[in-house]
C-alpha positions as a Markdown table, in Angstrom:
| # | Residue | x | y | z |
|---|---|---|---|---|
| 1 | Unk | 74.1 | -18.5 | -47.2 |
| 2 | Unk | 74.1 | -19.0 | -43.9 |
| 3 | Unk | 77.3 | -18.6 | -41.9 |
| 4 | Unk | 78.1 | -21.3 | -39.1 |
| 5 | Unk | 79.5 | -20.7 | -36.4 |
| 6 | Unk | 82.5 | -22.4 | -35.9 |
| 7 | Unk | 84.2 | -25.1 | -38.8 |
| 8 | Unk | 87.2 | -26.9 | -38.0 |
| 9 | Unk | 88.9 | -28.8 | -40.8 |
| 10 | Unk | 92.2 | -31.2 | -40.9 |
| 11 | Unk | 92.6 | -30.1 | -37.3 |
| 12 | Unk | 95.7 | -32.0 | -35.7 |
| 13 | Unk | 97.3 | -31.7 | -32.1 |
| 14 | Unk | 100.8 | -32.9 | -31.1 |
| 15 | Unk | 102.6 | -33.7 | -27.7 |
| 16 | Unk | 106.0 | -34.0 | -29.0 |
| 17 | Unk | 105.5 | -37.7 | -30.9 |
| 18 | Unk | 102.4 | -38.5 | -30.1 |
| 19 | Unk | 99.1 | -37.2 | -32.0 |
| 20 | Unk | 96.8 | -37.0 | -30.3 |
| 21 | Unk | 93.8 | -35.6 | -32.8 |
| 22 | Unk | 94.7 | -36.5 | -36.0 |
| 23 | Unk | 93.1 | -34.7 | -38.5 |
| 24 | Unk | 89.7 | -34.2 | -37.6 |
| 25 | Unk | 86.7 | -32.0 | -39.5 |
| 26 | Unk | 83.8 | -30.3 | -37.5 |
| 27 | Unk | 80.9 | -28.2 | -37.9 |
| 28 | Unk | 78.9 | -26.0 | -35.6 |
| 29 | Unk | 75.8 | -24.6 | -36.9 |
| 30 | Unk | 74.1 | -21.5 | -35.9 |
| 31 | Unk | 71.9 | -21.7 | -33.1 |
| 32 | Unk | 72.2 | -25.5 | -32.3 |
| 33 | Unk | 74.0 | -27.0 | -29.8 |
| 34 | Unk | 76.4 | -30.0 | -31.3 |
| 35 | Unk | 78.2 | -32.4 | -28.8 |
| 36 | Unk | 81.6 | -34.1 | -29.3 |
| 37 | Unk | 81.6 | -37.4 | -27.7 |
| 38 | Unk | 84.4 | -39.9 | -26.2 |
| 39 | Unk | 85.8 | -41.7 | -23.9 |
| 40 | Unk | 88.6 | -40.7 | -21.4 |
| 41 | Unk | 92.0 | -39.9 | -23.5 |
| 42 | Unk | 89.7 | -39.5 | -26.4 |
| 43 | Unk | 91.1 | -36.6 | -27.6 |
| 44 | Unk | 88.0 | -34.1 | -26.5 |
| 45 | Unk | 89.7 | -31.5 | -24.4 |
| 46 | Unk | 93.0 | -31.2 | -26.8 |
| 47 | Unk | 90.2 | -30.5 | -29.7 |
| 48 | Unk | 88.9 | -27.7 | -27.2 |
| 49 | Unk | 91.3 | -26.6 | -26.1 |
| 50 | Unk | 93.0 | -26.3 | -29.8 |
| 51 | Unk | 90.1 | -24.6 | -31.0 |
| 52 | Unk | 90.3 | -21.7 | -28.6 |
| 53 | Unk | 93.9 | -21.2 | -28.6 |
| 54 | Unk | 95.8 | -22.9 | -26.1 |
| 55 | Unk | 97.3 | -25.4 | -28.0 |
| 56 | Unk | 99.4 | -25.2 | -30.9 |
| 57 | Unk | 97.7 | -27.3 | -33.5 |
| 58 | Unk | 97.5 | -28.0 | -37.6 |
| 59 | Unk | 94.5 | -27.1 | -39.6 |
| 60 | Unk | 92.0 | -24.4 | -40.3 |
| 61 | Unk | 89.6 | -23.2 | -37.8 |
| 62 | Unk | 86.7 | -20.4 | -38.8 |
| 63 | Unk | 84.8 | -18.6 | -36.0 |
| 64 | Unk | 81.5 | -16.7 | -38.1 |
| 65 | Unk | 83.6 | -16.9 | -41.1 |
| 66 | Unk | 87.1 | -15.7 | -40.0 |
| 67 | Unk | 90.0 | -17.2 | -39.8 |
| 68 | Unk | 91.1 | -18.0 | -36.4 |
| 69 | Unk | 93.8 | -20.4 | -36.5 |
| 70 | Unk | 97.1 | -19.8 | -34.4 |
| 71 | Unk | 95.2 | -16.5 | -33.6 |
| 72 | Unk | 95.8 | -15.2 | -29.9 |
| 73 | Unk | 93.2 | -16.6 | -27.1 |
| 74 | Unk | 92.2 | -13.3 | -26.0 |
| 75 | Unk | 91.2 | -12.1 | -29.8 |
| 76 | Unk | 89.7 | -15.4 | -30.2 |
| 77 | Unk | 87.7 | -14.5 | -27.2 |
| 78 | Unk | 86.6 | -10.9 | -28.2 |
| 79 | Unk | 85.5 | -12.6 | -31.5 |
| 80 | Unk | 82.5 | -14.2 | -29.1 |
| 81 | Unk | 83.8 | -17.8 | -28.0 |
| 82 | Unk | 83.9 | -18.0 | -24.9 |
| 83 | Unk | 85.1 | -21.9 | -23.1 |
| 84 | Unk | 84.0 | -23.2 | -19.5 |
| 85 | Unk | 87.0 | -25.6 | -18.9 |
| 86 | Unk | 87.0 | -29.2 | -17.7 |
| 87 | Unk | 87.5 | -28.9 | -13.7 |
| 88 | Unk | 85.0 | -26.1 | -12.4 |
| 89 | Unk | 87.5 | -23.2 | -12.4 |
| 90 | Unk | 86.3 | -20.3 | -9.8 |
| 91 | Unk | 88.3 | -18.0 | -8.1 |
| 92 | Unk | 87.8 | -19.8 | -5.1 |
| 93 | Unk | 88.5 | -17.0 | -2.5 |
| 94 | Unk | 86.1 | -14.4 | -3.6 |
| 95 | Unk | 82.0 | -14.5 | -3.8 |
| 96 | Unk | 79.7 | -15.8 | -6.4 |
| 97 | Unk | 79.1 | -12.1 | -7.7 |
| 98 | Unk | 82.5 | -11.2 | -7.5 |
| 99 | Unk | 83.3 | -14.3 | -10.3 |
| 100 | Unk | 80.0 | -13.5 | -12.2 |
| 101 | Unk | 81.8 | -9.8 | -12.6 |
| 102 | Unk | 84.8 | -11.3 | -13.2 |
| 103 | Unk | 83.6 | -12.6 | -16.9 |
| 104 | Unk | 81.7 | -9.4 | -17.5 |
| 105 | Unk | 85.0 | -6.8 | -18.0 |
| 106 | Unk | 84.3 | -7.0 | -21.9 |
| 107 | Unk | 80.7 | -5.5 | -21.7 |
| 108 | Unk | 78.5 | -2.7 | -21.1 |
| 109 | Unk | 77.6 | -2.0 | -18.1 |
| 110 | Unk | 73.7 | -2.1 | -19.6 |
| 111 | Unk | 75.0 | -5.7 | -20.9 |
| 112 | Unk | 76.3 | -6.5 | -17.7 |
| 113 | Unk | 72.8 | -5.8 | -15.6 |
| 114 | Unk | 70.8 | -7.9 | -18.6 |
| 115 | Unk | 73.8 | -10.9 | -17.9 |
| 116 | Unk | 73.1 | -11.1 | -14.5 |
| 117 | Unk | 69.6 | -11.0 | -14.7 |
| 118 | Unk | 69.9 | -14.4 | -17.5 |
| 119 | Unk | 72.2 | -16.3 | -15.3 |
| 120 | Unk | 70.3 | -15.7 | -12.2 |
| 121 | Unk | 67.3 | -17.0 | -14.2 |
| 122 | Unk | 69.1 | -20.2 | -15.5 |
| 123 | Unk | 70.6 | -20.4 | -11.8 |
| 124 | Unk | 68.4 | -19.7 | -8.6 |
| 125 | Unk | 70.8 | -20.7 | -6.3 |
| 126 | Unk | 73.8 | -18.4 | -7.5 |
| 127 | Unk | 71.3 | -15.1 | -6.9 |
| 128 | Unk | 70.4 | -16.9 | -3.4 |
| 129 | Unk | 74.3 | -17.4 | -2.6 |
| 130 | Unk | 75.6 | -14.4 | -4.5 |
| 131 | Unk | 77.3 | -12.9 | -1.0 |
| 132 | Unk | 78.7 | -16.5 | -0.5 |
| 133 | Unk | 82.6 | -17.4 | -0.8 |
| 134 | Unk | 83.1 | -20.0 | -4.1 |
| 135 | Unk | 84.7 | -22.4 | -2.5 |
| 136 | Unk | 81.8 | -23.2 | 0.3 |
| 137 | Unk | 79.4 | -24.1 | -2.8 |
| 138 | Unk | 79.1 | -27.8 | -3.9 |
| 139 | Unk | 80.3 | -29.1 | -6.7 |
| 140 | Unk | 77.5 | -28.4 | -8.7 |
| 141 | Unk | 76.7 | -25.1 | -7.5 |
| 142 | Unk | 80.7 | -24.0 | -8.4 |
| 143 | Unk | 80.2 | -26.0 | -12.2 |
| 144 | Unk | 77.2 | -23.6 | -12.2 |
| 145 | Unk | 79.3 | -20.7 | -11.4 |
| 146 | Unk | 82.1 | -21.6 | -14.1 |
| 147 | Unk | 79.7 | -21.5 | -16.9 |
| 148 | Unk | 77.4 | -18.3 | -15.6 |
| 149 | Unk | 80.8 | -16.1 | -16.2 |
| 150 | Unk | 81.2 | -17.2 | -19.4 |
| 151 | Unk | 77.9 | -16.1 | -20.0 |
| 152 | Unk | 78.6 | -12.5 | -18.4 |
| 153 | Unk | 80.8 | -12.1 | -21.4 |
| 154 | Unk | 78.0 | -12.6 | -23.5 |
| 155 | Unk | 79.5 | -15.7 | -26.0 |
| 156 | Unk | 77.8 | -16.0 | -29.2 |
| 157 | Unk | 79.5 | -19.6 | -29.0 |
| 158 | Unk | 79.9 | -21.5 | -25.8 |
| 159 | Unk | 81.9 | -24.4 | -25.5 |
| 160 | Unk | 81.2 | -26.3 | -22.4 |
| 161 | Unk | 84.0 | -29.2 | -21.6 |
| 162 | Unk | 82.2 | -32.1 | -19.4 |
| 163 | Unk | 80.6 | -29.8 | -17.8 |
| 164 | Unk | 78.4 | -32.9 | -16.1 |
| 165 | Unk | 81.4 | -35.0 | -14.3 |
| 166 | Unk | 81.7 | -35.4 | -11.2 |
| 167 | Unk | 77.9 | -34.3 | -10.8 |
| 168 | Unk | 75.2 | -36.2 | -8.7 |
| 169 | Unk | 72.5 | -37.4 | -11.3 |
| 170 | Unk | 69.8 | -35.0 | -10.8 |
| 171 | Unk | 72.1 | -32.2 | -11.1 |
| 172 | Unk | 73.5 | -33.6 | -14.1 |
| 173 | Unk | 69.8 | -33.8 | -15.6 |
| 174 | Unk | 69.2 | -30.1 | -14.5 |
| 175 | Unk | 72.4 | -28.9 | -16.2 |
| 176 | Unk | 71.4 | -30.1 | -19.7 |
| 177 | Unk | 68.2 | -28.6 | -19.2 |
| 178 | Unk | 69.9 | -25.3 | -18.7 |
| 179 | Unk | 72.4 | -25.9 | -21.6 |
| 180 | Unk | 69.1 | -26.6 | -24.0 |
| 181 | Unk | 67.5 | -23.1 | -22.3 |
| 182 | Unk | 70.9 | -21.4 | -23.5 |
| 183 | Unk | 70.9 | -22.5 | -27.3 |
| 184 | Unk | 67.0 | -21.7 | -27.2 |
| 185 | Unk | 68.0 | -18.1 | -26.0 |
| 186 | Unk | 69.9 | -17.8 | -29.2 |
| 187 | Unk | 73.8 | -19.3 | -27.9 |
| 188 | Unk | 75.2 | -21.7 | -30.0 |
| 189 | Unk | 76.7 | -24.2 | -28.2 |
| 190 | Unk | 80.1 | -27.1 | -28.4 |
| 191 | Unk | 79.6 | -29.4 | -25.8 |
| 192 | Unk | 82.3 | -32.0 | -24.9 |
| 193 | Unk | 80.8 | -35.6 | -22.6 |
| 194 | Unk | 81.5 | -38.5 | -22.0 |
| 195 | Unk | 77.8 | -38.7 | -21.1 |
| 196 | Unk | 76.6 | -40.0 | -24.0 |
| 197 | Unk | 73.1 | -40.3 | -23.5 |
| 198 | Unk | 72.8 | -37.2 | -21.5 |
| 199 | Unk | 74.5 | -35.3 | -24.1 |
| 200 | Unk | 72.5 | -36.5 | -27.3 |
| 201 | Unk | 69.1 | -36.1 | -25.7 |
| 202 | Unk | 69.6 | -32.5 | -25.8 |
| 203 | Unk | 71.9 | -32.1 | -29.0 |
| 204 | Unk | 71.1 | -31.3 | -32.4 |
| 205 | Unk | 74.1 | -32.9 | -34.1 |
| 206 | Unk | 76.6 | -35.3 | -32.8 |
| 207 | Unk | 80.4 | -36.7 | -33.7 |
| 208 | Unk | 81.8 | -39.1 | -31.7 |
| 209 | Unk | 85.9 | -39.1 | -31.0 |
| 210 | Unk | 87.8 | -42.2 | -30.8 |
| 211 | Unk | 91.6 | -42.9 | -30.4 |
| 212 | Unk | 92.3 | -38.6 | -31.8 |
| 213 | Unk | 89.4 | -39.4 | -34.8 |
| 214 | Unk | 86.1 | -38.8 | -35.6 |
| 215 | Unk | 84.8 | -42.7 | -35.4 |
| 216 | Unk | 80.8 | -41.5 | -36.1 |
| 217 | Unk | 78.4 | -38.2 | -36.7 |
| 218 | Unk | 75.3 | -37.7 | -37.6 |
| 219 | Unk | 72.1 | -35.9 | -36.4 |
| 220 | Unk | 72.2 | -37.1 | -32.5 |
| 221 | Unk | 68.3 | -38.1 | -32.6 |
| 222 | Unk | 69.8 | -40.9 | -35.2 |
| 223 | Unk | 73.0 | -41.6 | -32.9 |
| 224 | Unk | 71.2 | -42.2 | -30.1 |
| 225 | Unk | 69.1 | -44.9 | -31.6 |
| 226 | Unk | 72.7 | -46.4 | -33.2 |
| 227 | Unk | 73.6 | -49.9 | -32.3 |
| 228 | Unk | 77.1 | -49.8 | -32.6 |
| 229 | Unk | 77.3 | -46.5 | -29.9 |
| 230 | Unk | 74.6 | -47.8 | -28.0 |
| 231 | Unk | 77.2 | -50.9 | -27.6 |
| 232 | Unk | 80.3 | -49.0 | -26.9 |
| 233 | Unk | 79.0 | -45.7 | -25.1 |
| 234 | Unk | 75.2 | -46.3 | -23.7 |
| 235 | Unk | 75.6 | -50.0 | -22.0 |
């Protein structure tokens, strides 16, 4: 039987008296990319952000099989998950080959060469900029940068946390091309939107977060179609 790659189950987050995910269940496959949807407040980025280790949470989460619950972030991290934050975190100061190396310290140096040469495929415009300072990209070009040095790390599971806000339309269409070119190139992937229909075009599986719960799932070619999300998420 096949192993997923990530399960979560009876996962619950706190902030002092408030819950703010309350018990939710999730399943990443191998090889697919699944995308947990919501609103603002929803409860996405505490799930993330429980699920790699920031946050103390309640529950049971498995990573290939193991155990990683209340497990430090950086043995989460050597376990393969790697997260791309909400917010387009680069080290600002130094050059867009400079932050690529920075998310390749885990791997070969033969791994490193082969990293570079996948990101600079997925992303022209980092290999044409690589001598240029972070923080003169645009906002796409630096949400770009964020998610290429995950990959220099070489994730078997990426989690990707809106990486579309904030993002003039065309880029946003371009980036879920890309994400679609990573899971095809063997990366599973956890993607966290509030674009809805941006994020189920492209996904293979799909829950929906309301209010800390899981409100809907299903395959996201059936969500997509779904009256009662069309209503509340796609206008």
């Amino acid at each position: 039987m096949m192993v997923n790659a990530l399960e979560v189950r009876g996962l619950e987050v706190n902030y002092g008296f408030i819950k703010a995910v309350k018990g939710i269940n999730l399943t990443v496959p191998m090889g697919t990319i699944v995308t947990l949807l919501g609103s603002n407040g929803a409860g996405k980025s505490s799930t993330i952000r429980a699920i790699c280790g920031v946050l103390e949470s309640q529950g049971r989460i498995s990573l290939f099989g193991q155990n990683i619950s209340r497990m430090a972030v950086n043995k989460i991290t050597k376990r393969g998950m790697l997260v791309v934050p909400e917010g387009r975190h680069v080290f600002k100061e130094l050059t867009v080959e400079e932050n690529l190396r920075t998310g390749a310290f885990t791997v070969s140096k033969v791994q490193r060469l082969a990293n570079f040469e996948r990101v600079y495929r997925y992303f022209p415009v980092l290999q044409e900029r690589r001598n240029q300072i972070a923080q003169t990209l645009s906002g796409g070009e630096q949400q770009m940068l964020a998610i290429g040095r995950a990959l220099m790390g070489s994730p078997k599971l990426l989690m990707l946390d809106e990486p579309s806000l904030g993002l003039a339309p065309l880029i946003v269409k371009e980036m879920f091309k890309i994400i679609q070119a990573i899971r095809d190139d063997g990366t599973t992937v956890l993607l966290v939107e509030q674009n809805a229909l941006g994020a189920l075009k492209i996904a293979d599986y799909a829950y929906v977060l309301e209010v800390g719960q899981i409100r809907m799932e299903g395959p996201a070619s059936e969500l997509i179609n779904d009256p009662t999300l069309i209503e509340a998420y796609l206008g």
